[in-house]
ZALOZA-89182 format. One record per atom (N, C-alpha, C, CB): y, z, x. Coordinates in steps of 0.05 Angstrom, whole numbers, plus 5000, padded with zeros to 4 digits. Each point is the difference from the previous one (the first is absolute). Glycine has a CB too. Example, Ala and Ser with C-alpha at 12.3 -4.5 7.8 and 13.67 -1.06 7.14 Angstrom:
! ZALOZA-89182
488651565264
502450004982
502450005018
497750254962
504449615031
502450015016
502250144985
498749575024
***
This chain:
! ZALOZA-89182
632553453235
501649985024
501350275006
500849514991
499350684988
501650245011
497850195008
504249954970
497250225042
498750225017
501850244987
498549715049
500050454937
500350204985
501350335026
495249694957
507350365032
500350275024
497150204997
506150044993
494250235019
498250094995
501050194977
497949895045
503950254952
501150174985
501549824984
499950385028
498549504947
501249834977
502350144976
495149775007
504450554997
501450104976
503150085017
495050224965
505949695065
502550025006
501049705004
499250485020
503549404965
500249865008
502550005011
496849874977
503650005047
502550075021
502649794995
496350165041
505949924954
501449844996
500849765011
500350324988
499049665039
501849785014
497749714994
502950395049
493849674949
499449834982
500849824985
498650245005
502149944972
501250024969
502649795003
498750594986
502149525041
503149845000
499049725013
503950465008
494849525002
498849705015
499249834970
497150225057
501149954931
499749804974
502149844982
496850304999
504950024999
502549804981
501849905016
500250254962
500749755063
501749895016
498549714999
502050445031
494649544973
498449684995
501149854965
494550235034
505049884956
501249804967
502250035004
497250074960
505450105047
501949904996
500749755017
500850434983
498349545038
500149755022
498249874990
501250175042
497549814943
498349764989
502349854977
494250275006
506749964976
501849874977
502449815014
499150474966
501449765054
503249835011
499449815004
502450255020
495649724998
499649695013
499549834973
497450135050
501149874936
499749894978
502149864993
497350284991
505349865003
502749974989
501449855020
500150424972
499349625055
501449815022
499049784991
500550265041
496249744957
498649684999
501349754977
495150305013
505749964975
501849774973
501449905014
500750234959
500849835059
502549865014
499449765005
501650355021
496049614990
499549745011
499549814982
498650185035
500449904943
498649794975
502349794999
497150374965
504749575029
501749905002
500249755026
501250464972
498449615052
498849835024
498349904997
501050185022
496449954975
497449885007
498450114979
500549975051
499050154927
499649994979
497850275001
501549454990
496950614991
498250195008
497849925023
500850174954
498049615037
498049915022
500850095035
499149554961
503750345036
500850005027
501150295016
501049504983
499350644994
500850215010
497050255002
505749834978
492450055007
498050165013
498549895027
499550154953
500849565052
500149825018
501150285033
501549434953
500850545045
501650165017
499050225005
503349824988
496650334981
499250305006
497550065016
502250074959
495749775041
497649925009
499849985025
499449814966
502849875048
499949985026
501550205014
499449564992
502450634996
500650195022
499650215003
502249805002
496650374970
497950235003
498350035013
500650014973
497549665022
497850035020
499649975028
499049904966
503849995048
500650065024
501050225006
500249645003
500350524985
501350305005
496850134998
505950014972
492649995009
497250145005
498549955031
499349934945
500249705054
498649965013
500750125039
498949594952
504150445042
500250105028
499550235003
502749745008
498550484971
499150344998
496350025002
505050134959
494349775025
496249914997
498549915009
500549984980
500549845033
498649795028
497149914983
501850345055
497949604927
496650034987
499149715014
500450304941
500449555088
498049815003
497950165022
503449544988
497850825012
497450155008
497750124982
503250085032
496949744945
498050164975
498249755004
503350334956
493649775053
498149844994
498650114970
499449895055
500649784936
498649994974
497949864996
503550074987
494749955004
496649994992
501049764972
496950665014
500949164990
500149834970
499250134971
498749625031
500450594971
499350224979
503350104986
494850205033
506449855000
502950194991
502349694982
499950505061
500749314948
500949825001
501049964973
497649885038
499250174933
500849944974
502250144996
496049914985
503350375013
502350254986
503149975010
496050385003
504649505029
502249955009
500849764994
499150275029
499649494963
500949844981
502050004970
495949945025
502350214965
500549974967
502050285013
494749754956
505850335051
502450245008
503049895006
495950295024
503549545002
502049795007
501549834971
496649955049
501849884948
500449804976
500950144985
497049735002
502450574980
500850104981
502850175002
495149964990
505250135035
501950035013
503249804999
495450195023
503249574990
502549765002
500049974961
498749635064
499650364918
501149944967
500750115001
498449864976
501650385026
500350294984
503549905004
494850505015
506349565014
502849945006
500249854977
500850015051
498849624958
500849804992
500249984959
497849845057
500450334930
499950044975
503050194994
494149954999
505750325011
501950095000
503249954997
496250115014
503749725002
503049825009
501149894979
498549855040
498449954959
500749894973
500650064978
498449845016
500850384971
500650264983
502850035001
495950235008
504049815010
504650025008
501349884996
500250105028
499449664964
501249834998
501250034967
497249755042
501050254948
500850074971
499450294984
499349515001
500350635012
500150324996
500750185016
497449924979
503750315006
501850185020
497550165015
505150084966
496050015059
498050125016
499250274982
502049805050
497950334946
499150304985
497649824975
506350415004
494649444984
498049894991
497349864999
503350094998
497849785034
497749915003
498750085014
501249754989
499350505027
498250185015
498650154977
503050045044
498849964937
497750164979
498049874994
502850214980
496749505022
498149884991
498349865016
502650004968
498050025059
498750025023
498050115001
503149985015
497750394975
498450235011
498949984975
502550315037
495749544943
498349994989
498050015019
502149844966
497649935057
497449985017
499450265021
501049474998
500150755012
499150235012
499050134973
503250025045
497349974932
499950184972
498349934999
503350064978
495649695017
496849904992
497950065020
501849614974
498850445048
499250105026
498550204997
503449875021
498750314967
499450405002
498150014973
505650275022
494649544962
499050094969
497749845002
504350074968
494349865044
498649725002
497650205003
503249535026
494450394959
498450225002
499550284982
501349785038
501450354956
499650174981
499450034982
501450055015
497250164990
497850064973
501050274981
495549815033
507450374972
500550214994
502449914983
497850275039
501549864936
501450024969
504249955014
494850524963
506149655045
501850085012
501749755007
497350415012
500749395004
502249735018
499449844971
498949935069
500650184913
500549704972
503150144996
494049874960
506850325049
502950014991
501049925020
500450334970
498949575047
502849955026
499349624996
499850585050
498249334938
499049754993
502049814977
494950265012
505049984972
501850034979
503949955004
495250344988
504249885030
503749955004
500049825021
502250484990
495949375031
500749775018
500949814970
496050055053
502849944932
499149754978
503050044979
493050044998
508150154991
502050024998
502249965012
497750154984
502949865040
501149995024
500949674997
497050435027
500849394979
499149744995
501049864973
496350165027
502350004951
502549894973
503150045000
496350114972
503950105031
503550014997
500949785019
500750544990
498049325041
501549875004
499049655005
502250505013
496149534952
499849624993
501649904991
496649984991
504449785015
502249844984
501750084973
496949705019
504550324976
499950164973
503849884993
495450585012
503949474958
503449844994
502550264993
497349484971
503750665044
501850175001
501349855024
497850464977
503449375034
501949955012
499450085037
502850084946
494450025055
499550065034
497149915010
503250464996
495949324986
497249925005
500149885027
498749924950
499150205057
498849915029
499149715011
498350444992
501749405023
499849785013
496050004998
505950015036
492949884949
496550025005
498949865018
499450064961
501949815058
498749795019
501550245028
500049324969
502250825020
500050135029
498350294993
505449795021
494250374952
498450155004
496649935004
504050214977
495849495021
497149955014
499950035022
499149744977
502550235044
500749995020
499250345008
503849534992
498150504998
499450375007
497950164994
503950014994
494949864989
496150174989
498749775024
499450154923
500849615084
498749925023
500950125033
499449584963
502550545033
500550165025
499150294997
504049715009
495450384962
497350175005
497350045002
502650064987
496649705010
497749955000
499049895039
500949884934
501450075079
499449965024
500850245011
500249545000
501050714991
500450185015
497650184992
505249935005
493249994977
497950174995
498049875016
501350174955
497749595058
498549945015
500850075032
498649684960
505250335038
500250105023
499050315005
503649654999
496950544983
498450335013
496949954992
504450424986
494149495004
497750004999
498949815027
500450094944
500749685064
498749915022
501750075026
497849654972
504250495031
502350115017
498050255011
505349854969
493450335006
498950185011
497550025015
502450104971
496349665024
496649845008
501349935032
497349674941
504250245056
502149895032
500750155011
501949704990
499250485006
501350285010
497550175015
503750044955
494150035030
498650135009
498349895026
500750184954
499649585047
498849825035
502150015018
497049614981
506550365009
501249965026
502450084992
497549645022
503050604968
502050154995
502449904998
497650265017
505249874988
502649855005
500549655000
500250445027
498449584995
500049675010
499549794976
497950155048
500549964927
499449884990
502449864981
495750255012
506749904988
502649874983
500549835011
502050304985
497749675046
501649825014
498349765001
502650345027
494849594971
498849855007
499449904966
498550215055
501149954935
501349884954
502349825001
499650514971
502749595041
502849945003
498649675014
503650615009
496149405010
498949785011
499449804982
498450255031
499249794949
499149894979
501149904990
498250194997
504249974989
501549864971
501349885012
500450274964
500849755055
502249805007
498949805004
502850245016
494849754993
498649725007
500349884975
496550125037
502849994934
500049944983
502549934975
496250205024
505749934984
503250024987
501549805011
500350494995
499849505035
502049935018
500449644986
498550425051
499049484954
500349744989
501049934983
497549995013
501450124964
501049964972
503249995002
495850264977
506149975037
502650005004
500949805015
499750424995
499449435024
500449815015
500449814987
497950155028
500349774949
499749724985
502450014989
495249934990
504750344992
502150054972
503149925014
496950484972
503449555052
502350165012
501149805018
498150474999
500849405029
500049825013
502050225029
499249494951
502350345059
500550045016
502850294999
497349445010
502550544971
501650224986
499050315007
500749644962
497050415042
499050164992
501250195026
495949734965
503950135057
501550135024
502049915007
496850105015
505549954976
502250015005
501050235002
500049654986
501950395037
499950125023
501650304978
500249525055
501950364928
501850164980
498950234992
501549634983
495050315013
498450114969
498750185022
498949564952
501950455077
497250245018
501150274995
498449715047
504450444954
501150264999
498050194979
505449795010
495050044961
499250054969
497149975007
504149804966
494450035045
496549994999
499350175018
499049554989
502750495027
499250205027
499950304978
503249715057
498950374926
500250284987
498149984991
503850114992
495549684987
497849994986
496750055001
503649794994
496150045031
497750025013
499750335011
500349455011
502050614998
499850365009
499250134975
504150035036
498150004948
499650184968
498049934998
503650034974
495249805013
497649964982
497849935017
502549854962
497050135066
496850075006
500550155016
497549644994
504150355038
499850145020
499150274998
502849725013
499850354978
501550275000
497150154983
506749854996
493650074971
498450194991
497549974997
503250104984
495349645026
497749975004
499750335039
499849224965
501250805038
499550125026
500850314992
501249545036
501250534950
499250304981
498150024991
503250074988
496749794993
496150034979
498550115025
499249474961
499550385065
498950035008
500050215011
499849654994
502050485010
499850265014
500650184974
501649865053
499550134928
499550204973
496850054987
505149794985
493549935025
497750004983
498750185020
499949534973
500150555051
498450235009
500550285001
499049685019
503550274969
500750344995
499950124978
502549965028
497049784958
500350094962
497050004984
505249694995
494850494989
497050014982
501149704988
498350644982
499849235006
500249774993
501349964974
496449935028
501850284953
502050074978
501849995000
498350174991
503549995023
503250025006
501849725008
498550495017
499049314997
501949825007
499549854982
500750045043
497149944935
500749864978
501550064977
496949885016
504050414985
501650104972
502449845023
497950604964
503349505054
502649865015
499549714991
500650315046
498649534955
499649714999
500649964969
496249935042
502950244949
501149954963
502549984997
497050284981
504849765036
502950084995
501849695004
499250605021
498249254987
502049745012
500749764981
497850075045
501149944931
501949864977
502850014994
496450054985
503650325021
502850104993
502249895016
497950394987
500949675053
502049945016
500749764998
498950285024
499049544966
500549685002
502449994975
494349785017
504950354968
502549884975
502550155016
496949994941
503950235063
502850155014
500549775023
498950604993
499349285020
501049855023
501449764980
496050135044
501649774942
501549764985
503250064991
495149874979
505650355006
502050054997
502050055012
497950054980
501850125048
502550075011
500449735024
499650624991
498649185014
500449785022
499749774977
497850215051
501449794929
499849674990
501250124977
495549675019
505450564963
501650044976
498249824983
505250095019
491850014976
499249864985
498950334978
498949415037
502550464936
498950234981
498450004978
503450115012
495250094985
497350054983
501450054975
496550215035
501749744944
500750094972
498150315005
500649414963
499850775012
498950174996
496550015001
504650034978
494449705008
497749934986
498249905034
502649824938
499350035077
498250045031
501050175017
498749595002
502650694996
499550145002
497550245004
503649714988
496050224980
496950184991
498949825004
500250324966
498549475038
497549875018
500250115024
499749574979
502150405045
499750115018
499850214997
501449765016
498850504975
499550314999
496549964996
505450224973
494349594997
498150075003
497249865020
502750184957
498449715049
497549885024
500050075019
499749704989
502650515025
500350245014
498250185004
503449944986
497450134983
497850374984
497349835014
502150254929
497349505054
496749954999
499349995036
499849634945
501450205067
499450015031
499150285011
503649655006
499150484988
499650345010
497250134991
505450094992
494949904977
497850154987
497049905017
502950024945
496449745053
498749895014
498250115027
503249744976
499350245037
499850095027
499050364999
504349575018
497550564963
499150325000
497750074988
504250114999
494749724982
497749974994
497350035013
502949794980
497949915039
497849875022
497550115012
503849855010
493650144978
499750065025
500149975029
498850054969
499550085043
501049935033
499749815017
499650334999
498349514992
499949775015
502149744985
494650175017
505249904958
502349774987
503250155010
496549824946
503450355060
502750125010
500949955024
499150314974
500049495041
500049985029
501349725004
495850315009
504949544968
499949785006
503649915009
494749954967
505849925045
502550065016
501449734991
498050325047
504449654952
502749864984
500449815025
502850434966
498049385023
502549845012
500949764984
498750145044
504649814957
501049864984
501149735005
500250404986
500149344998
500649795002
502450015015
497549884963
***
């Protein structure tokens, strides 16, 4: 889906700043979305985030001007669908793990993405420290063991974010932009319900629109629509070493909006599934280097 500048070895700042200005508005929102759990639970609050993102796309995007071929239809499927889990896994993750964490364990599925394939001595060490990364933060009896039904949650919200850039990019390349909005479409077709059942008439009340309205901005609008304009100004590399950085922001967000704190020990998992992402990505070759982020 990206379009490479022509002069890859300059990279321009205001880019740079679209990228991280995107994760930090992905984390915040994140940390707003907690707000709601409490209302309408995770289901329901990806429920929301869904129905009003994707009316914020679909009006900027208009995609009921994208004609699509029954050929194009699969890839925008399993994109959509993987899309609406990817959220809905995530959420659920939140529920019983602090955000910095479970974005770390999210971004296993873009990690298996970039490494998927390689055949060079080099990514067994960034294989290595994902996999370390991963132990330091299994269940364990020092007094800070992890919830395993919400870190399932969060390796299944990588595993749909990895079908999301692999079939995001198969989609991308037939109908560009439009294609978030008309995904967006998708999952909600697919999320919205589920929140409906869980939730009932609750789910819209009138209280909970200020908080789903931020939310829905932070976490798709806003930086789904930087990316898009970073991803054509940036060598791709660059916007995947940037994208490595978003375990971190997720845990500082967790902290300074939800005061939720890390021991030392997940700490260094997140560093190191960081390094491995990064290394990864600087590694890459170029066609595995292209492959483009987005988060639950």
């Amino acid at each position: 889906m990206n379009r490479l500048p022509a002069d890859a070895s300059r990279v321009p700042l205001m880019p740079v700043g679209m990228v991280l200005l995107s994760m930090v508005s992905i984390q915040v929102g994140a940390a707003f979305a907690k707000g709601l759990f409490p209302h309408v639970g995770a289901a329901g609050a990806t429920a929301l985030r869904l129905i009003l993102a994707t009316l914020m796309l679909v009006l900027f995007f208009r995609p009921w001007r994208m004609r699509v071929s029954r050929a194009q239809w699969r890839p925008l499927i399993v994109f959509g669908v993987s899309l609406g889990l990817m959220n809905l896994l995530f959420y659920k993750s939140l529920e019983t793990l602090p955000l910095g964490l479970a974005i770390a364990l999210e971004f296993t599925g873009p990690l298996a993405v970039a490494l998927l394939g390689s055949r060079r001595w080099i990514d067994l060490l960034w294989v290595a420290l994902a996999v370390l990364g991963l132990c330091l933060l299994l269940p364990h009896l020092d007094g800070t063991a992890l919830d395993p039904r919400g870190m399932a949650y969060a390796l299944g919200a990588g595993v749909c974010w990895a079908l999301y850039i692999v079939y995001g990019q198969r989609a991308g390349m037939d109908h560009g932009p439009q294609t978030v909005a008309l995904g967006s479409v998708i999952a909600a077709a697919v999320v919205v319900p589920i929140g409906v059942v869980q939730v009932g008439a609750a789910l819209f009340a009138p209280a909970l629109l200020p908080l789903a309205l931020a939310v829905a901005l932070l976490s798709t609008a806003l930086p789904y629509s930087l990316e898009m304009v970073a991803l054509t100004r940036l060598p791709a590399r660059t916007f995947g070493m940037l994208m490595s950085l978003e375990p971190a922001i997720g845990a500082l967000s967790g902290l300074l909006f939800l005061h939720e704190q890390l021991s030392q020990r997940q700490w260094l998992a997140i560093a190191a599934i960081i390094v491995a992402s990064a290394g990864s990505t600087l590694t890459a070759s170029a066609p595995r280097a292209e492959a483009g982020c987005g988060e639950g």
